[in-house]
C-alpha positions in Angstrom: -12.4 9.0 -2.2 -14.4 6.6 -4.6 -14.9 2.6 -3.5 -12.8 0.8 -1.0 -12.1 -2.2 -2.9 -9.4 -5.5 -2.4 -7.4 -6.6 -5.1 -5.4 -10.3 -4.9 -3.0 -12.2 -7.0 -1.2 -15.0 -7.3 2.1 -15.4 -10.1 -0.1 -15.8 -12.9 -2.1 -12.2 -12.8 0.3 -10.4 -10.4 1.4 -8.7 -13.5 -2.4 -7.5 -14.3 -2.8 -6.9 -11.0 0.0 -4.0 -10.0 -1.2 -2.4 -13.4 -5.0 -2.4 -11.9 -4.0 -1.2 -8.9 -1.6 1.8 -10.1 -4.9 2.8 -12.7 -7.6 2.3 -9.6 -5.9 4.3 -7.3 -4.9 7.2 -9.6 -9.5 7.4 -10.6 -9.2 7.8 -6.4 -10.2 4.2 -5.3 -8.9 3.2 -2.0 -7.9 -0.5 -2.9 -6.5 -2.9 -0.3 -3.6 -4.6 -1.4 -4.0 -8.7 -0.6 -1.0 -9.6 -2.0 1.1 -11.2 -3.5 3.1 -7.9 -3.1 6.6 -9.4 -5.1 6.6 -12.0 -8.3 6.9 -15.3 -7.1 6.6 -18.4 -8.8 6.2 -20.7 -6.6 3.2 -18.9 -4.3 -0.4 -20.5 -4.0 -3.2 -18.6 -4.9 -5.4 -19.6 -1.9 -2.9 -17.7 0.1 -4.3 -14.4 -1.2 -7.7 -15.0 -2.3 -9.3 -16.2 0.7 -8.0 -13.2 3.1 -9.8 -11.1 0.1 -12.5 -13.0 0.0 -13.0 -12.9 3.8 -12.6 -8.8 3.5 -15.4 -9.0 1.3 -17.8 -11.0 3.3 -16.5 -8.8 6.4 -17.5 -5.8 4.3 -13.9 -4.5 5.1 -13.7 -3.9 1.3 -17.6 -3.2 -0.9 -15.8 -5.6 -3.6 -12.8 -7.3 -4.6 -10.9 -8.5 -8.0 -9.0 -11.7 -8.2 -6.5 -12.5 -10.7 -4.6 -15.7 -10.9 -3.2 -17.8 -14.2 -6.7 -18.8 -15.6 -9.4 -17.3 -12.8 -10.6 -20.3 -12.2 -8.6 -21.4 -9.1 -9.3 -18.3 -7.6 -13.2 -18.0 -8.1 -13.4 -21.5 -6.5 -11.3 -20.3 -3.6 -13.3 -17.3 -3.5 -16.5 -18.8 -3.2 -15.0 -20.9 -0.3 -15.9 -17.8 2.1 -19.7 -17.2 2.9 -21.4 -14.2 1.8 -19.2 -14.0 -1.1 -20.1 -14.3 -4.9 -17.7 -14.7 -7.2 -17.4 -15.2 -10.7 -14.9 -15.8 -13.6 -15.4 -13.0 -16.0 -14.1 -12.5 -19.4 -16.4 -10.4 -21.3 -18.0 -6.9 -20.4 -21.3 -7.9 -20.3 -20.6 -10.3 -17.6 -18.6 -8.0 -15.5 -21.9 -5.7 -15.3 -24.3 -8.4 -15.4 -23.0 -10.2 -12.6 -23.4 -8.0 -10.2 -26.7 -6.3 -11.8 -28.5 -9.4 -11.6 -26.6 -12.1 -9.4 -24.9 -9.8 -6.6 -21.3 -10.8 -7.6 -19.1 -9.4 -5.0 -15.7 -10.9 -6.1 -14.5 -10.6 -10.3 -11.8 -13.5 -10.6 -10.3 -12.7 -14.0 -7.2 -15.3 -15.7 -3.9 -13.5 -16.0 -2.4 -15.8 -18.6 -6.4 -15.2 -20.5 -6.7 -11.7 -21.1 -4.4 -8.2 -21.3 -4.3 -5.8 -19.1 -6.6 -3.0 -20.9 -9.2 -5.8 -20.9 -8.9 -6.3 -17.3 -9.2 -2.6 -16.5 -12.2 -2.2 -18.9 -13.8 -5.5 -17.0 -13.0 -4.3 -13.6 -14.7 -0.7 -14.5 -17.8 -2.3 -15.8 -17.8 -4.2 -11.9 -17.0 -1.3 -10.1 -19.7 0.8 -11.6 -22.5 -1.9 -11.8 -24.7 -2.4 -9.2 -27.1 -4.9 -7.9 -30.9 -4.0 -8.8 -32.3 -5.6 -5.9 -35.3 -6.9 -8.0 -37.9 -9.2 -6.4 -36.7 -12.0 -8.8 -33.1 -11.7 -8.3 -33.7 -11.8 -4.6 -35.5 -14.8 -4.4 -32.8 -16.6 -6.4 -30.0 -15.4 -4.5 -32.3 -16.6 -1.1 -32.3 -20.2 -2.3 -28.2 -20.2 -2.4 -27.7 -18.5 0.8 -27.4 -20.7 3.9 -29.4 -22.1 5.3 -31.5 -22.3 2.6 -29.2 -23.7 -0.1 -28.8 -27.2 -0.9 -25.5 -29.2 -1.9 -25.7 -32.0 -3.9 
């Protein structure tokens, strides 16, 4: 068995989302199902991101993929959780860079923004990455971890 990973969704990427799944688990990854497990409308994306999210930080699940209409709702929610590092991604180069360089832990990705073969080709390029643990990068990440971060 490859990575344990969690996967949420809210209406706008549950679509994407059982297509990720079905294509992750048949390469072997174990993925953790967050929800929303039916189509419905009327569900809050909170609702499923932050049990992800808090999977993550747990280290229940290495990483986790978030898809809701545009990403952006659930990267903030994401980032709600401490110890996790999520990002809105849209292009490959992000998807790797993110966690190569800034430890991203959580890819949020926008249903209603990008097709499915993109989101499988993003959340490869996340799965595969992995941090490089360079003094620089450390030192940055060490000024946005409690206690040592600052809010504004």
């Amino acid at each position: 068995m490859k990575t344990k990973i969690g996967i949420a969704s809210d209406h706008g990427g549950h679509e994407i989302k059982q297509l990720l799944k079905q294509r992750l688990e048949a390469q072997n990854y174990t993925v953790v199902d967050f929800g929303n497990s039916r189509f419905d409308a009327g569900d809050d994306y909170p609702d499923y991101v932050l049990p992800l999210a808090k999977a993550v930080a747990s280290k229940e699940v290495v990483k986790g993929i978030a898809v809701c209409g545009s990403g952006v709702g659930a990267s903030i929610a994401a980032n709600k959780v401490t110890g996790v590092r999520a990002a809105l991604v849209h292009d490959h180069f992000s998807a790797h860079q993110g966690v190569e360089d800034d430890d991203m832990n959580v890819l949020c990705m926008g249903g209603r923004i990008i097709g499915s073969e993109k989101a499988y080709e993003l959340t490869i390029a996340f799965l595969n990455a992995e941090f490089s643990n360079a003094a620089r990068h450390l030192r940055r990440l060490n000024k946005i971890e409690p206690p040592n971060s600052v809010y504004y």
